[in-house]
N, C-alpha and C positions, 0 to 999 in steps of 0.2 A: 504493500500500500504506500508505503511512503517513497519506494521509491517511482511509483507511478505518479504520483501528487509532484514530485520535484521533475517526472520528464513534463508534465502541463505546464510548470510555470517557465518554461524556452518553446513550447508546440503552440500553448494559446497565445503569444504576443506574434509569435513567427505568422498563425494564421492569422490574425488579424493584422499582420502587414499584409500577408498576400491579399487578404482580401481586398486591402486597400489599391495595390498594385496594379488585381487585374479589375477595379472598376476606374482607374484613370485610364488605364491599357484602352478596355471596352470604349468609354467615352471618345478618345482619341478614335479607335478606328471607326465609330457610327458616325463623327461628324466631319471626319475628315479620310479616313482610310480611300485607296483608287477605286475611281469606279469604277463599278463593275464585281469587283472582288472585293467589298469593304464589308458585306455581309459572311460569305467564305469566310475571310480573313479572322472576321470578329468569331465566330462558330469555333473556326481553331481554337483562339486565343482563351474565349469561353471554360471548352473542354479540357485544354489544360492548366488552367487556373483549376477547376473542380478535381482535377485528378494527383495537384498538389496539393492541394484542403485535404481531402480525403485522404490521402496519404499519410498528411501527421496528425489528421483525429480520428481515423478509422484500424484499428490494431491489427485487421486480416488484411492493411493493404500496406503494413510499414516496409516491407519489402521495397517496392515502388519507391521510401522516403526521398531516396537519395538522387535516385537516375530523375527519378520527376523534376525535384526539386533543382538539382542542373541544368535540365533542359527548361524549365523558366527563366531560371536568371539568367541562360545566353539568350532565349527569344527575348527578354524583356532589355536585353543589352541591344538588340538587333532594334526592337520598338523606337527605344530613344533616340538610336545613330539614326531611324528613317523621322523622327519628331522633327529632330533639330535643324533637318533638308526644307520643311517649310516655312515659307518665308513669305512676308504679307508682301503686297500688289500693289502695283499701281494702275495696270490698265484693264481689270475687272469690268464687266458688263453691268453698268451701277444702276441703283434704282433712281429715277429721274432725281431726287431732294436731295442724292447726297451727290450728285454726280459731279459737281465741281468741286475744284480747293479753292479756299479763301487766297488772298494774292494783296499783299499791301506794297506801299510807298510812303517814305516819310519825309519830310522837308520841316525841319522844327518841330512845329506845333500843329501841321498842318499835315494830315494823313487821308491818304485814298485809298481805297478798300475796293478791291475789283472783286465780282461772283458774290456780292451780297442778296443776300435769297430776299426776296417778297414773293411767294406763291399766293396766288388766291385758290382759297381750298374750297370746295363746295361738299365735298363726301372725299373718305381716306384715298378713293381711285379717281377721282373726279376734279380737278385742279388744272388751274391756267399756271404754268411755271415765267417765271420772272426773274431773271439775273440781272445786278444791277452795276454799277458803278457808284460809289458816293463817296464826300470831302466831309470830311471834321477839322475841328478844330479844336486841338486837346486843352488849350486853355479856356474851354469855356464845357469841359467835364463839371460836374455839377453834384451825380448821385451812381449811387450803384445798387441793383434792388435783387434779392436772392428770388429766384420762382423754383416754387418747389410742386412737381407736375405729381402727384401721385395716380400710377398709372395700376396699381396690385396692391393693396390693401395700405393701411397706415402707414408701414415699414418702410416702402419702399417707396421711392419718389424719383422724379428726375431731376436733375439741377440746373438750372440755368440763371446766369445770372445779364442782369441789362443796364444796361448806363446809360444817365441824363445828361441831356446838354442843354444850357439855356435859352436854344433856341427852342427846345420843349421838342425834339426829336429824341428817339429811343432806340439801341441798337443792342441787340443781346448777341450775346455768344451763348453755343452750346456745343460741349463734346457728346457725340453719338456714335452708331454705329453706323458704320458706313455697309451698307447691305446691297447684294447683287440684286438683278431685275426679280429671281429666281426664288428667292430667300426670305426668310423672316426671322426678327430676332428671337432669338432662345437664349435665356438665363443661363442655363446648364451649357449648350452650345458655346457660349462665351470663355468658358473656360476651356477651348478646347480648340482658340484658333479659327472660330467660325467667320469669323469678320472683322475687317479693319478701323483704325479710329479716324474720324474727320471732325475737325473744328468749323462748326457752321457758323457765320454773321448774317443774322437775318432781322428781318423787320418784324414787331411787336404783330401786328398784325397777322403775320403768317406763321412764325414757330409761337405763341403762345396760343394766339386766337384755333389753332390746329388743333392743339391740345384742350381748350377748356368748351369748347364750341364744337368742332367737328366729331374728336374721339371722345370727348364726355367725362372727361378726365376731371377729377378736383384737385383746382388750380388753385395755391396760395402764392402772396405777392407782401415779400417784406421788406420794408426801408432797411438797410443796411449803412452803421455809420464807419466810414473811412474818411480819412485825412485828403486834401486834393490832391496831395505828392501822392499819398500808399492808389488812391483812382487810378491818377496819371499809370504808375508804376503796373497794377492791376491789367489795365488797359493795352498796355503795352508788353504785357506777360503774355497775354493774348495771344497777337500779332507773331510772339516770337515763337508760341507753341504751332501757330499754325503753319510759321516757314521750317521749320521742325519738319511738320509732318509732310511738305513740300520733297523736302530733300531726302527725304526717309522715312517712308512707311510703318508703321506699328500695328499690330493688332490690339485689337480690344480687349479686355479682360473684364469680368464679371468682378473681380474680386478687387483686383489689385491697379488697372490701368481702366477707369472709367469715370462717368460725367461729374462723379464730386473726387475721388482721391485725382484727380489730376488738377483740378482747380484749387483741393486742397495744398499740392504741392507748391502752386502757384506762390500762393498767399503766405505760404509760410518761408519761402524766399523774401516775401516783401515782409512780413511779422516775425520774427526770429521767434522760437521759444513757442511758436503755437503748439499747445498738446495735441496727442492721437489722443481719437475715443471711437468707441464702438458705433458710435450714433454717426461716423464718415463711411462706416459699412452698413448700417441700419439708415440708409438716406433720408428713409422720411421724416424722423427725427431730427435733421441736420438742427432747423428752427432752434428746436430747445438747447444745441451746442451752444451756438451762434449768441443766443441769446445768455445761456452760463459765461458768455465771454465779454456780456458787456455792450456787445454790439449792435444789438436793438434798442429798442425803444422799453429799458426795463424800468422806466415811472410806472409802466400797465404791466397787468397779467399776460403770462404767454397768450393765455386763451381767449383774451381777449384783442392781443394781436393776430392770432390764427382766424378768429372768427370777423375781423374786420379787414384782415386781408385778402378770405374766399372770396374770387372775383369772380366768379361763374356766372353768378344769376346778371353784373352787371357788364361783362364780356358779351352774353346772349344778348342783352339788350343793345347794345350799342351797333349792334348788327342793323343792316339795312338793305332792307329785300336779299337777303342770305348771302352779304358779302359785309367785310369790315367795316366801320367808316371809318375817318379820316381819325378822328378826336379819338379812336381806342384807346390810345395809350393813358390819355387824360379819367375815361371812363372809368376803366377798370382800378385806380388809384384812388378816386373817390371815398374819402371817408377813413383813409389807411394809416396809420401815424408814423410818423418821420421820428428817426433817431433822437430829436429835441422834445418831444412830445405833443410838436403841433400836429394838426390831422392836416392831412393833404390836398392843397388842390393846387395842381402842377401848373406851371408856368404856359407860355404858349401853345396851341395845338400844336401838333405833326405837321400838319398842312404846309408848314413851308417845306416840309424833307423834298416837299415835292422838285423843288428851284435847285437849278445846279445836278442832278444827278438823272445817267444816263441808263439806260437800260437794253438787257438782251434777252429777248424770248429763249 
């Protein structure tokens, strides 16, 4: 007996490595193994992962322990050397929103932004695409406002964050998946290679208004207080993530490279000393980081910032005959408190974004 009890405590952690080994192995070949053989391939890999399990918890097959147990760690040697061969893409068959890279110019103060998206969305298949051209002017940066898009229950949200100018125009960034014509995203798939990352610049209009109006999505909108310099700096982190991915492709990661820990990484280049916390993997939570750091509007209760920032019901409204209007951005801010504790009501419409900027179907 005892010495069966002392061979478990080396067989039970061994199998539950394996097990662990052949559900990344599995993962890897369903979402990326060759076509054609990625089913085959996984069935092998399958049955002999089960016939090393078995081997060290089943006593009629210890025989097997050894030659099994060999022959996984060279296929799982072989697994990794065929892993590390792929390599994300640049000229993938894209679905039409992600299909450009953002493309800037600086001159000072004075930045232009080629392939800024404005889609007008009417249903998720049904949309006029819009690439645009447009000039800022970083010294009349203003605000920076976190949207927290929760698309799968509280936990989990998307990030995107949007900056004011006092011309009262609004431009968000958002890291996403960059997904083929083909393809859709998966959580699980994300760990495994399935898709690359793109930094979108798009108008309030078309990546918020998409989310809280067309997919149905509960859309929260919070003043976020930064320094004009940490803005500036913010802003221009941006710019520089996105010639990044210009020059050099990345895939996405579920876990580790996605739309908050990358914007995380940002920020804590411009804030030295920001903490990890669980709530930068738990996204939907970001708010209550954010806000434990000071950075909201903490005179009020969270919950009473989350409940005065749900923009949904006034996103729908601001709609007209099933398209944006102009003043969205102004709409949806409505009533939402500013890092000082005044309540919102933003400076000029949008309406001028219109002057100066070019555009390409």
């Amino acid at each position: 007996m005892a010495a069966l009890s002392a061979s478990l405590l080396w067989r039970l952690p061994l199998a539950l490595g394996l097990t662990l080994l052949g559900a990344w192995g599995s993962g890897a070949l369903w979402f990326r193994g060759p076509r054609g053989f990625a089913a085959v391939l996984l069935a092998l890999w399958l049955a002999l992962t089960l016939v090393a399990l078995a081997s060290l918890l089943a006593p009629p097959l210890r025989e097997l322990r050894w030659p099994s147990l060999l022959v996984f760690a060279l296929v799982f040697v072989a697994l990794i050397g065929w892993w590390q061969t792929i390599r994300p893409a640049m000229d993938r068959d894209w679905a039409p929103d992600v299909a450009r890279l953002l493309e800037s110019e600086r001159d000072g103060d004075r930045v232009t932004l080629h392939n800024v998206r404005n889609f007008d969305w009417r249903t998720r298949e049904d949309f006029t695409p819009r690439w645009e051209t447009r000039t800022y002017d970083l010294s009349q940066l203003r605000s920076a406002d976190l949207i927290a898009s929760h698309w799968m229950g509280p936990a989990i949200a998307h990030t995107l964050v949007s900056f004011g100018f006092t011309d009262g125009r609004q431009l968000v960034f958002s890291v996403e998946v960059r997904r083929t014509r083909e393809s859709s995203f998966s959580a699980i798939g994300g760990l495994f290679k399935q898709s690359e990352l793109v930094l979108i610049a798009a108008d309030e209009r078309d990546i918020v208004r998409t989310r809280s109006n067309v997919r149905g999505e509960d859309v929260y909108l919070y003043r976020v207080a930064l320094p004009r310099a940490a803005l500036r700096d913010l802003f221009l982190a941006y710019l520089d993530e996105a010639e990044s991915l210009r020059r050099e492709p990345r895939f996405y990661n579920t876990v580790l490279s996605n739309c908050t820990t990358i914007v995380y990484d940002m920020v804590k280049a411009i804030v030295p000393g920001l903490p990890s916390d669980y709530r930068l993997l738990a996204s939907g939570y970001l708010p209550d980081y954010i806000y434990d750091l000071g950075a909201l509007d903490t005179s009020r209760p969270l919950a009473e910032l989350r409940a005065r920032g749900h923009i949904n019901a006034r996103a729908v409204a601001a709609d007209v005959d099933g398209h944006a209007a102009a003043d969205f951005p102004r709409a949806i801010r409505r009533g939402v408190p500013a890092p000082d504790g005044d309540l919102i009501e933003p400076g000029p419409s949008s309406a001028p974004a219109e002057a100066g900027r070019t555009a390409t179907p």
